[in-house]
VEXTIDO-150937 format. One record per atom (N, C-alpha, C): x, y, z. Coordinates in steps of 0.02 Angstrom, whole numbers, plus 32768, in hexadecimal, padded with zeros to 4 digits. Example, Ala and Ser with C-alpha at 12.3 -4.5 7.8 and 13.67 -1.06 7.14 Angstrom:
BEGIN
82947EE48186/82677F1F8186/82947F5B8186/82827F908162/82AC7FCB8165/82858002818A/
This chain:
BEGIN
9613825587BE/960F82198796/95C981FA879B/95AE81FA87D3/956381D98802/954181FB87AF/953A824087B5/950D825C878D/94F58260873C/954B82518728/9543823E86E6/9523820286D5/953081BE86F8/951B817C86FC/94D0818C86E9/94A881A28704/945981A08709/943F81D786D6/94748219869D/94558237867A/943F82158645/946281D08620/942D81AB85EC/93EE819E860A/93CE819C8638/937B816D864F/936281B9864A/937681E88665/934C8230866A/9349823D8622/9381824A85F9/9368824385AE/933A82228592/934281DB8591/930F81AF8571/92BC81C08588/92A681D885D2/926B81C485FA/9255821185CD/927A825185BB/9263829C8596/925282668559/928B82478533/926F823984EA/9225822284E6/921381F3851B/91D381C68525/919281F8852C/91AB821E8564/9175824D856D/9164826E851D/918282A3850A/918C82B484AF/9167828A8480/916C8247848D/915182168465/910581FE8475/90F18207849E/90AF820884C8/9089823D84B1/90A9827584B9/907882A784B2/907982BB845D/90A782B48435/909882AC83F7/9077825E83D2/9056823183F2/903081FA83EB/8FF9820A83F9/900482378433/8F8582518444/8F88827E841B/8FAA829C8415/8F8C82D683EA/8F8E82C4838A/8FAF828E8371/8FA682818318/8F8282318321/8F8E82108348/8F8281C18331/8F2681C78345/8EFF81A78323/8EB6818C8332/8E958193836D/8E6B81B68398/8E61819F83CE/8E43816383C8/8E3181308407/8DFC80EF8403/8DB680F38404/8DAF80C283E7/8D5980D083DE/8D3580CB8420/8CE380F08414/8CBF8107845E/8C8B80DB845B/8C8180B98488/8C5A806B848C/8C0880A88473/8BDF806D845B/8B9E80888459/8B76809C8487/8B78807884C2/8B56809584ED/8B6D80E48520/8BB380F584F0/8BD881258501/8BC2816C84DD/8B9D816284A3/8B9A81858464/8B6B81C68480/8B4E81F98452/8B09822D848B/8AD0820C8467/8AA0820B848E/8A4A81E48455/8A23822B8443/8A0482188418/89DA825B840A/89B38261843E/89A082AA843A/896F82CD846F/892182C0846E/8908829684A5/88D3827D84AB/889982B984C2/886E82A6849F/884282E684C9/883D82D6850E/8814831E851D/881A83378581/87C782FD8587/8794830D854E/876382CA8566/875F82918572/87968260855F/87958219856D/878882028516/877981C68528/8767819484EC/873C819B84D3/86FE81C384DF/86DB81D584AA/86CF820E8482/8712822D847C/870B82748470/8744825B8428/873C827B83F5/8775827483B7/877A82BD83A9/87CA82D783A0/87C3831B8376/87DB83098337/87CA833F82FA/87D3833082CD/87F7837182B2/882783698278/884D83BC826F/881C83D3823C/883D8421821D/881A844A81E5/87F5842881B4/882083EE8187/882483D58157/87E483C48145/87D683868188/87B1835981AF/8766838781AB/875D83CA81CA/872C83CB81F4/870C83E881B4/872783EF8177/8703840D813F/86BA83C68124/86CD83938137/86B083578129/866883628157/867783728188/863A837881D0/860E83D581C1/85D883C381D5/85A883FA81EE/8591840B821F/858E843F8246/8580843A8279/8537846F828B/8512845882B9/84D1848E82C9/84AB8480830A/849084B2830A/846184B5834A/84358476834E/841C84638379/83FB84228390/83B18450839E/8378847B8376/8344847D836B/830E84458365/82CD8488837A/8291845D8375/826284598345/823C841C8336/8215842282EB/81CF83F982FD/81AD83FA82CE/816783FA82D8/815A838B82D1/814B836F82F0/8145833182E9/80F2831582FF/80EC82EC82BC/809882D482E3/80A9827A82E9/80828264832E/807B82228338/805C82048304/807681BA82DB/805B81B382C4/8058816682A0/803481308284/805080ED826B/806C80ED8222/80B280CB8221/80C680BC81C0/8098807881C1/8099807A817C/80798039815C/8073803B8109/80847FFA80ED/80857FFA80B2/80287FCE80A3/80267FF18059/7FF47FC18039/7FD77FCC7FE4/7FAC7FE17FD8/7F987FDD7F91/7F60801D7F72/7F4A802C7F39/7F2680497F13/7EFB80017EF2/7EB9801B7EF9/7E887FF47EEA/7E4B80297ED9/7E2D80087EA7/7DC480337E90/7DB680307EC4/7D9280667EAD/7D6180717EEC/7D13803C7EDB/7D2B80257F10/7D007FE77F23/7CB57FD47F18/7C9A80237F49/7C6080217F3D/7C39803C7F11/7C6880597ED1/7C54804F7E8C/7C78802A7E57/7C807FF47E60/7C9E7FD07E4E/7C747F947E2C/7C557F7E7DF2/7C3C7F507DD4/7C507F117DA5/7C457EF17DC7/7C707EA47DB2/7C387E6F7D90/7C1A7E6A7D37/7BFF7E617D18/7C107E107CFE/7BD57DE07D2A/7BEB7D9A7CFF/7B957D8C7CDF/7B9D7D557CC3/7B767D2B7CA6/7B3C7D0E7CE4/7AF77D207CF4/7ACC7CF67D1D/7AAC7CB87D0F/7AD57C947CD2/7AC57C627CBA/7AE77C507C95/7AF67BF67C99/7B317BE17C5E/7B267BDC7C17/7B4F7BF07BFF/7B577BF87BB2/7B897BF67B91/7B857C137B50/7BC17C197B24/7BA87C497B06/7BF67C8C7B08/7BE77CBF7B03/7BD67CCD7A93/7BBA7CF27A7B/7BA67D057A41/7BC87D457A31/7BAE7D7C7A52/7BCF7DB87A38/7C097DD97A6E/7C347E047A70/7C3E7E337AA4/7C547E767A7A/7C2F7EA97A9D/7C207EF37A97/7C417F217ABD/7C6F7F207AD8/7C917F497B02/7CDC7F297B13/7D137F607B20/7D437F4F7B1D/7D647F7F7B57/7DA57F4E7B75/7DC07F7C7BB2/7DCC7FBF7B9F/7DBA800A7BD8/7DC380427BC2/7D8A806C7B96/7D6580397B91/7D2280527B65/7CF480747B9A/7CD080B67B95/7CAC80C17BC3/7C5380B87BB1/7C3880AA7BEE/7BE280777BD9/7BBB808F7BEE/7B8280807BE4/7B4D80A87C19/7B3A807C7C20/7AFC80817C54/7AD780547C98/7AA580387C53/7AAA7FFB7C48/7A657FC67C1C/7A817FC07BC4/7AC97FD97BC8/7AE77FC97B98/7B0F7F737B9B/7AFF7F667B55/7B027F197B55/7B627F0F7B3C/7B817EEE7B6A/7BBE7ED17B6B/7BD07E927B46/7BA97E5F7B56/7B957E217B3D/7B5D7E087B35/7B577DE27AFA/7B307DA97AE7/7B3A7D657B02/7B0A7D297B24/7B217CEB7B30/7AD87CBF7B13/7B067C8C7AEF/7AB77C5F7AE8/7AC37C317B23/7A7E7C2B7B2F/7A827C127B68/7A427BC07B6F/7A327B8A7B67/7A227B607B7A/79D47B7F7BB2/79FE7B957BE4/79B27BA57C28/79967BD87C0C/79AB7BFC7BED/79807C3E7BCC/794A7C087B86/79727BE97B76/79437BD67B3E/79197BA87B47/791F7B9A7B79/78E67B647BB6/78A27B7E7BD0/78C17BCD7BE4/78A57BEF7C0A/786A7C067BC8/787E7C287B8D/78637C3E7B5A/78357C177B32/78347BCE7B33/78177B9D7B1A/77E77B997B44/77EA7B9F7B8F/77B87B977BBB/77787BC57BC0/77A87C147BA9/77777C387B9F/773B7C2C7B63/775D7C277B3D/773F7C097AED/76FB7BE77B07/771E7BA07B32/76F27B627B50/76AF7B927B6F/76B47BAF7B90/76987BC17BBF/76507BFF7BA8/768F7C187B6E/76557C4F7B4F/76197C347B22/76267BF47B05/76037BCB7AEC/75D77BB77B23/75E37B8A7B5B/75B47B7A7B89/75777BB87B99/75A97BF17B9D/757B7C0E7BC4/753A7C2C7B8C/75627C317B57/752C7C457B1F/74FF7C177B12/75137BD07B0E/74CD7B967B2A/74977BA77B3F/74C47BBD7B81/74897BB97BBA/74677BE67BB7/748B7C1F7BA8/74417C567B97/74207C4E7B5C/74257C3F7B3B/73EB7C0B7B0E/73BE7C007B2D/73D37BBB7B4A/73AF7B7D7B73/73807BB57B99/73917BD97BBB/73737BEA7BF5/733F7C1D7BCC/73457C3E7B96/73077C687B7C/72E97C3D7B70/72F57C087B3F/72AE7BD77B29/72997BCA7B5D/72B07BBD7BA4/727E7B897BD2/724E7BA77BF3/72697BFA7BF1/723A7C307C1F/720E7C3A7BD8/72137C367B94/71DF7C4C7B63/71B07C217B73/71B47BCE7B8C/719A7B977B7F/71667B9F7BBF/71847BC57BF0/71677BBA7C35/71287BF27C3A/71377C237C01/70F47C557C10/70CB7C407BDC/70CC7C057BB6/708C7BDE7BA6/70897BA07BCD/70AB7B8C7BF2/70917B4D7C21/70AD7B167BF5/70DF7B137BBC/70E57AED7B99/712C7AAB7BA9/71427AC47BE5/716E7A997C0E/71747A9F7C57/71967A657C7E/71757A657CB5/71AD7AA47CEB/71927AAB7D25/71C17AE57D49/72117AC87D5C/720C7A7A7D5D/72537A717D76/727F7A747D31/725B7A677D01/72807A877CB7/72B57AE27CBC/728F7B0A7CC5/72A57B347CDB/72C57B457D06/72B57B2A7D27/72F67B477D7E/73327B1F7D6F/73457AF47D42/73847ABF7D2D/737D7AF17CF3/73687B1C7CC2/73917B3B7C9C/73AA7B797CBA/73997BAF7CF3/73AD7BC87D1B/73EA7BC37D37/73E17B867D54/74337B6C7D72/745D7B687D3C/744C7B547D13/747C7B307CDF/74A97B707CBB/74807BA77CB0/748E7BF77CB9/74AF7C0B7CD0/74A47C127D1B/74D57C2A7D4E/751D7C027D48/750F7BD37D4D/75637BAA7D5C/75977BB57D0E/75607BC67CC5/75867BCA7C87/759F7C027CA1/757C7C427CB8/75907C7F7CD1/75CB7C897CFC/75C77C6C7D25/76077C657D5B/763A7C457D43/763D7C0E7D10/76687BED7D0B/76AB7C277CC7/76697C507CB9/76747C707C76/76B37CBF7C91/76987CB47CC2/76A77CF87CEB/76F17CF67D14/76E67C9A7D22/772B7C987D48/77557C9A7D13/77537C887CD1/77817C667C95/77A47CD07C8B/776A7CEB7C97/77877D417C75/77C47D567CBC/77AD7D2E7CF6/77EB7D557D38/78267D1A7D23/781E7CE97D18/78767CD57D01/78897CEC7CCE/78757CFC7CA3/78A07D107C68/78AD7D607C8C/78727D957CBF/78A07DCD7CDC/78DF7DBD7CFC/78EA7D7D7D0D/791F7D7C7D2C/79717D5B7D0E/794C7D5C7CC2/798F7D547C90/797F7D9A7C7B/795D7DDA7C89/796F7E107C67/79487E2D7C3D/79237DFC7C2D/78E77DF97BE9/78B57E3E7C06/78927E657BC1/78787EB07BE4/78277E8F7BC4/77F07EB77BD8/77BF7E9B7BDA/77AF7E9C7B72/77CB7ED87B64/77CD7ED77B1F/77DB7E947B02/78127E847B0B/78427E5B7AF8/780B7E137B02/77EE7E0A7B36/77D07DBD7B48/77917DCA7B0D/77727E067B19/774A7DF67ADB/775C7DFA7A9A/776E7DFE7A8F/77A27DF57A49/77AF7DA37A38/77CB7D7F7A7B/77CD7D3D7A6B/77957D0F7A78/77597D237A93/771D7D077A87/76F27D1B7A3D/76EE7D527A36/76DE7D8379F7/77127D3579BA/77447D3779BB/77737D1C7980/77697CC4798A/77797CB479C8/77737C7279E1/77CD7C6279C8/77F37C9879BF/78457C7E79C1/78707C8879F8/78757C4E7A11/78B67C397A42/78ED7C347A3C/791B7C767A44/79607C767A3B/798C7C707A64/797D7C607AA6/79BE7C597ADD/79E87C767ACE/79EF7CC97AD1/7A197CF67AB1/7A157D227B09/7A417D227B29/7A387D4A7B72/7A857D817B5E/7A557DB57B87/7A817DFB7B5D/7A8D7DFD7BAC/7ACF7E087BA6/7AF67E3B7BF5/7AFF7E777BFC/7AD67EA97C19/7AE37EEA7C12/7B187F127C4B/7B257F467C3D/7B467F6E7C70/7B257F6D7CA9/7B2A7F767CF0/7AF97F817D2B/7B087FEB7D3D/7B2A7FF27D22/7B4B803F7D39/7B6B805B7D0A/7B6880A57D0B/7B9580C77CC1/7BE080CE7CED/7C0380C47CB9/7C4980AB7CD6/7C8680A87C9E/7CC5808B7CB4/7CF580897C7C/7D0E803F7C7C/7D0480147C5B/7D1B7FDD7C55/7D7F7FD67C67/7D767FB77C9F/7DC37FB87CA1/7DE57F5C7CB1/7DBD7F337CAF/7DDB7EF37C95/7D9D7ECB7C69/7D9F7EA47C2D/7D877E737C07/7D9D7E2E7C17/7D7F7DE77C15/7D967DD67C27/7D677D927BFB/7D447D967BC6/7D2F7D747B93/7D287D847B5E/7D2F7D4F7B14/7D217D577AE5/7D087D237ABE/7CE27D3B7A85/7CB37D207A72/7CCE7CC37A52/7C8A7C837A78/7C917C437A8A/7CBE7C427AB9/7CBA7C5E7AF6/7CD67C567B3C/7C907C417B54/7C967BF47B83/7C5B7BD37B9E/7C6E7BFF7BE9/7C3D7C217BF0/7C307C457C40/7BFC7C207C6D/7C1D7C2A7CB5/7BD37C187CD8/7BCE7C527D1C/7B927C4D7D32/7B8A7C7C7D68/7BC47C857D9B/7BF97CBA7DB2/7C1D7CB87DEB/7C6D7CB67DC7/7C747CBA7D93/7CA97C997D5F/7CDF7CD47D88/7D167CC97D9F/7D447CF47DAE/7D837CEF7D8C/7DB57D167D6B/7D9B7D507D7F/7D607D6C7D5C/7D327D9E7D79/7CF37DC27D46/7D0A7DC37D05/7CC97DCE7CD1/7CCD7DD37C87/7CDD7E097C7E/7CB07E347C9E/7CBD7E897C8E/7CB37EA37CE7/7CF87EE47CDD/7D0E7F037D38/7CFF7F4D7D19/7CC57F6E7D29/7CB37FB67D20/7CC57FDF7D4A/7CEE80067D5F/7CFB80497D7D/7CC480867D6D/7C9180867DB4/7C5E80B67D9C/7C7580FC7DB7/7CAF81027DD3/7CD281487DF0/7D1F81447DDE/7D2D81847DED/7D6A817B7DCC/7D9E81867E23/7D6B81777E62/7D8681717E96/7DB5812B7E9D/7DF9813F7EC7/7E02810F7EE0/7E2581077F26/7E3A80C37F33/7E3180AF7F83/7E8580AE7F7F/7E8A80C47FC1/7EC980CB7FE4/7ECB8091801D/7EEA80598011/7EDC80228045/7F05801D8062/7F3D801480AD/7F6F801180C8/7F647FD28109/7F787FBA8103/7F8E7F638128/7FAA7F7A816D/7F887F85819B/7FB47F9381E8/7FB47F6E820E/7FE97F608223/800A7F328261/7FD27F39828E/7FC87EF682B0/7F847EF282E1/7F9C7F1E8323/7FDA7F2F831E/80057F338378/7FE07F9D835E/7FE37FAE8325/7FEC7FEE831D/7F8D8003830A/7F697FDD8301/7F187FDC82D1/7F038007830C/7F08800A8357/7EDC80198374/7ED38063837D/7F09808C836A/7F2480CC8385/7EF280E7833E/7EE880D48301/7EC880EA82B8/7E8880ED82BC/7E6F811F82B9/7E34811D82BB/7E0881518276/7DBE81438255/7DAC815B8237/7DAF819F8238/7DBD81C48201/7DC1821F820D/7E198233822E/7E3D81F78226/7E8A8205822C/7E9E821681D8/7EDB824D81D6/7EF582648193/7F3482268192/7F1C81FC814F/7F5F81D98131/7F8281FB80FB/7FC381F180FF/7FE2821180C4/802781EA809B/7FFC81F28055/800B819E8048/803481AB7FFB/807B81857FF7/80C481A97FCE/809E81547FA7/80AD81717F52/80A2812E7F2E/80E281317F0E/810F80D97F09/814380D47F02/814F80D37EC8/813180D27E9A/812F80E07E51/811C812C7E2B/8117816D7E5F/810C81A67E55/813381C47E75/817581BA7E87/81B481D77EC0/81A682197ED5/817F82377EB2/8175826F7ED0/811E82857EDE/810382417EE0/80C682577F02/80B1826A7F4B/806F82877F5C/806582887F94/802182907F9D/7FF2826B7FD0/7FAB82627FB6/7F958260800C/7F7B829B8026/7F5B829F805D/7F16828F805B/7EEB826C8088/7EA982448085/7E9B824380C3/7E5D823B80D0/7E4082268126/7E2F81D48114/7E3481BC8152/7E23817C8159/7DDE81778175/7DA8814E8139/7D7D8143814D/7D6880E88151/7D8F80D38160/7D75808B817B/7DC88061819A/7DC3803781D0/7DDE803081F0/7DC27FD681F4/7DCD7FA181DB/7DB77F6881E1/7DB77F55822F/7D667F1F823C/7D7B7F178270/7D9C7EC2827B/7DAF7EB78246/7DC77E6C824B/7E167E658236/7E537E3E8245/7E767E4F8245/7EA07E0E8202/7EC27DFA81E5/7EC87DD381B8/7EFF7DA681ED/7EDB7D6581E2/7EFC7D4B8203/7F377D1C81F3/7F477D1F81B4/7F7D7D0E8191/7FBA7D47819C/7FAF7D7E81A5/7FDA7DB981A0/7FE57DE781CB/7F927DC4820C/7F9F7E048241/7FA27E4B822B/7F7A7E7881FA/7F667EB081FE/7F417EBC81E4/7F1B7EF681CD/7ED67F2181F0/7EE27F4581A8/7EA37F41818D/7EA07F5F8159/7E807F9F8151/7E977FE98155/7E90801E8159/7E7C803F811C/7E43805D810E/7E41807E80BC/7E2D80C380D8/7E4D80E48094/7E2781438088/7E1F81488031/7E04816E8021/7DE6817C7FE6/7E0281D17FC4/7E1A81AE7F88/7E2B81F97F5E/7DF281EB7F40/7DD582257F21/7DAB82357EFF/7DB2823A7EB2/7DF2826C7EA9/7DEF828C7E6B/7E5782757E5E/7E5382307E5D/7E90822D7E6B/7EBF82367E0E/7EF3823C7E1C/7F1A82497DD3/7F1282187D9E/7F2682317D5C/7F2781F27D32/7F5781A87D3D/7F7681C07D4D/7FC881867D5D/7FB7815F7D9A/7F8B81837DB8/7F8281527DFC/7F5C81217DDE/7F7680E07DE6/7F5680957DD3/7F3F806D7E09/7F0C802A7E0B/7F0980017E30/7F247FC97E3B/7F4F7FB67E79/7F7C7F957E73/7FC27FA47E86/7FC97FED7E90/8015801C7E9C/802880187EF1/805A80047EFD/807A7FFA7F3A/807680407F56/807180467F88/806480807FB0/8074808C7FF1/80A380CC8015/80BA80C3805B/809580F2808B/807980DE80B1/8045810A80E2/80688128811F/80578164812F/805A81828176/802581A0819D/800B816F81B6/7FB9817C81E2/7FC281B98210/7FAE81F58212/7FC082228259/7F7081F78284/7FA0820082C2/7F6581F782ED/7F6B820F833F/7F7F8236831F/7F83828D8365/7FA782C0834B/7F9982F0835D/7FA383308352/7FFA8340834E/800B83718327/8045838E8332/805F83A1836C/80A58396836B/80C383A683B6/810183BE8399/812283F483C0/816F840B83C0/819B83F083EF/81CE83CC83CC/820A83A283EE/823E83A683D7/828283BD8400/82D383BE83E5/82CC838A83B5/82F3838C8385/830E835E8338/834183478323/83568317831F/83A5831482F0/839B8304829C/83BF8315826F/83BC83128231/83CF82B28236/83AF829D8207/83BA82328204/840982328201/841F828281D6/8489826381D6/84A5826A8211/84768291824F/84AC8299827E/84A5826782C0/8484822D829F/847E820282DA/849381B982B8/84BB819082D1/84DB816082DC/84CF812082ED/84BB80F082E1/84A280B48304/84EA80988309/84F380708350/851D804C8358/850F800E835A/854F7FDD835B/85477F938341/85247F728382/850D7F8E83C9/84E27F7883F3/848B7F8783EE/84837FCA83B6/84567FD483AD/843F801583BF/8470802E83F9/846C80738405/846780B583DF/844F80E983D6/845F811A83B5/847D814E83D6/84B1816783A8/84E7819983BF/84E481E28396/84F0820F83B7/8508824A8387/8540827B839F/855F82A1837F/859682BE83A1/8591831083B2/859E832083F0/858E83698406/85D7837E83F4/85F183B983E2/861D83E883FC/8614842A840F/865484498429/865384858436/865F84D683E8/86A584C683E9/86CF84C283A4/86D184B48368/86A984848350/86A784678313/86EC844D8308/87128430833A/8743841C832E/875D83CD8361/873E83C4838B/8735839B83CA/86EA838983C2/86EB834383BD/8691832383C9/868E82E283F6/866D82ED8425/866782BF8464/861782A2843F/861F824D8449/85D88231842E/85BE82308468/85788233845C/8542823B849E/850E81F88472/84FE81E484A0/84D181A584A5/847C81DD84AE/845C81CF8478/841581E18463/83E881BB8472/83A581CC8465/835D81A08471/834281CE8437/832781B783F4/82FB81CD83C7/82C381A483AF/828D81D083B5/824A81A58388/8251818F8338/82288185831E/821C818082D8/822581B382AF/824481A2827E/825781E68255/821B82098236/822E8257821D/81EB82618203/821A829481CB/820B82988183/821A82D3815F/827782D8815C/829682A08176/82DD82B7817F/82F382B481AF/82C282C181EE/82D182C88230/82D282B6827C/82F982828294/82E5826D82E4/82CB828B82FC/82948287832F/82868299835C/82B1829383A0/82C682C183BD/82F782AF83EC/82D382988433/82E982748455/82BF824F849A/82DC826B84C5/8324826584C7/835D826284F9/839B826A84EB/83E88283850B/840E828F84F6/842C82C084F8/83F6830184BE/842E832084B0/83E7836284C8/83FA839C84DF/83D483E384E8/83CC840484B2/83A2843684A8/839D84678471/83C1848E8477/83DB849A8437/840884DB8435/845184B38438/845C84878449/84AF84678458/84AD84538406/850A846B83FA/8522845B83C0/8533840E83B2/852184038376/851D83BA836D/854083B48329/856C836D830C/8569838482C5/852F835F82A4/85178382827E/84D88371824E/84E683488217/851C834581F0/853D832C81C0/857B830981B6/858482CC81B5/85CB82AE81C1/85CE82908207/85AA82728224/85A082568260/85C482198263/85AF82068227/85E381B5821A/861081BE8213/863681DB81E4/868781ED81E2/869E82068231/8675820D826D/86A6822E82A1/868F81DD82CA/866081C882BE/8650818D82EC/8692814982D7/86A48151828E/86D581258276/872081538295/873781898292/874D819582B4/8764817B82F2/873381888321/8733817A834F/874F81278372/872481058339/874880B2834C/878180BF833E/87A280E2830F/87E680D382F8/881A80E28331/87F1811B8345/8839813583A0/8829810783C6/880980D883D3/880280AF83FA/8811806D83F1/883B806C83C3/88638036839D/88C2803083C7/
């Protein structure tokens, strides 16, 4: 009897079990906390290493860390300008108002060809004087034959004579100074006798060329009142078809430049120029508004398109070529402290950033300081996409 009593609980405790094990095996398991979950696989380098898959590494390039040819040397920007020291800048040596003009920008002149006409007031002062003067002096030589005719008959006394003598000399001198000012309005000796010969005073002063040349600015026309010094010039002659390569250098960099250094100088309006020159002058004064040093070299036979006035970017060498490991400018990195980075791998599939030291670029290319060895694989291309990367795993 004991035994039957207790077969309902042994029944029921089988049903339970039955019911248990058909509940784990169909109903939901519970959810697995996050910090329970697996994390992706971190690389074996640490935090500064990112791998990237197939997809990925088609974006990146990778290459040897070679050496290339680099010369020391200063950048500097500045200008195209005439060459200077044929360079003629044509005004008026006396005030006037201009009459004719004979030449026009682009016109080419020769040396004593006349540009302008000016009447001029001091020229016609000057010309009247001569007049004055040629008269006096023709007086006096008069005067002075009768007194010596008079004196070899005894027919006047000796101080008669020695006062027409003087009187001679000083018409003479006075006659003589009147012919050097008008040389110095230009007047030719033809020309002065001509206006003693006529006795007409035209205050007509002609401006000639000083050099055969090409007129390349005008800068009057006819009844323009000019005076000596008038800027800008009337007429700007280019007597060569040289011109100046001028470059503005930082006073911290002037000292290393020296005459007989090769500049090589990119004009920003010819994208594909390139204009190698020696430097022959080196200022020794420094601008003191701007703090730099005005450096020139000279083309000779420079192109048509090259103008004066064209912005221009300089690269002074000023030492010799040297061979130094390189990185291409894509495979290096500046970081937001200022550092530069680039990334080595083994694989082309794993890139650990390495902290660099590079000089100034040259042609495309860092100079490498520090960092990285020759011959170690680097990627050359896509440096940024692994450096952005990289912040992102570290997120």
């Amino acid at each position: 009897m004991k035994s039957n009593r207790h077969r309902p609980l042994v029944l029921a405790c089988g049903l339970l079990a039955v019911f248990l094990v058909v509940a784990h095996r169909y109903l939901p398991s519970a959810p697995v906390e996050a910090a329970d979950r697996p994390r992706p696989h971190a690389p074996d380098d640490g935090p500064q290493s990112v791998v990237i898959d197939a997809e990925q590494a088609r974006q990146v390039k990778v290459g040897a860390v070679a050496t290339r040819e680099f010369t020391a040397g200063v950048d500097a920007v500045g200008r195209i300008d005439f060459d200077g020291d044929h360079l003629a800048e044509v005004n008026s040596p006396y005030a006037g108002r201009v009459s004719e003009v004979f030449a026009k920008a682009g016109n080419l002149v020769r040396h004593g060809q006349a540009l302008f006409t000016v009447a001029s007031p001091d020229l016609a002062q000057a010309e009247a004087t001569l007049v004055s003067n040629a008269a006096q002096r023709a007086q006096a030589d008069a005067t002075l034959k009768r007194a010596q005719a008079m004196a070899q008959v005894q027919a006047n006394a000796p101080r008669d004579l020695e006062q027409a003598v003087a009187d001679q000399q000083a018409a003479e001198g006075n006659y003589q100074a009147a012919r050097q000012a008008l040389r110095i309005f230009g007047k030719s000796d033809p020309e002065m006798d001509r206006i003693v010969a006529t006795r007409r005073v035209d205050g007509e002063l002609r401006i000639d060329s000083p050099v055969d040349g090409r007129v390349v600015s005008r800068n009057v026309s006819v009844g323009d009142v000019v005076q000596p010094g008038d800027a800008p010039a009337r007429f700007e002659i280019r007597g060569t078809d040289a011109a100046w390569f001028i470059a503005d250098v930082p006073e911290d960099d002037a000292a290393a430049i020296h005459a007989g250094d090769t500049s090589i100088a990119s004009v920003q309006a010819l994208p594909h120029s390139r204009f190698t020159t020696t430097v022959d002058y080196v200022a020794d004064r420094v601008d003191p508004d701007t703090h730099r040093v005005t450096v020139r070299s000279v083309l000779s036979s420079p192109p048509p398109d090259l103008r004066a006035g064209m912005l221009v970017t300089y690269r002074i060498l000023t030492a010799r070529p040297s061979r130094m490991p390189a990185l291409p400018m894509n495979a290096v990195v500046r970081q937001g402290d200022g550092s530069m980075v680039a990334f080595s791998t083994l694989d082309g599939r794993r890139f650990t950033r390495e902290t660099v030291r590079v000089g100034t670029p040259q042609d495309g290319y860092y100079p490498l300081l520090s960092g990285l060895k020759e011959g170690q694989r680097v990627a050359t291309d896509g440096a940024l996409f692994l450096s952005n990367a990289l912040d992102l795993q570290s997120l």
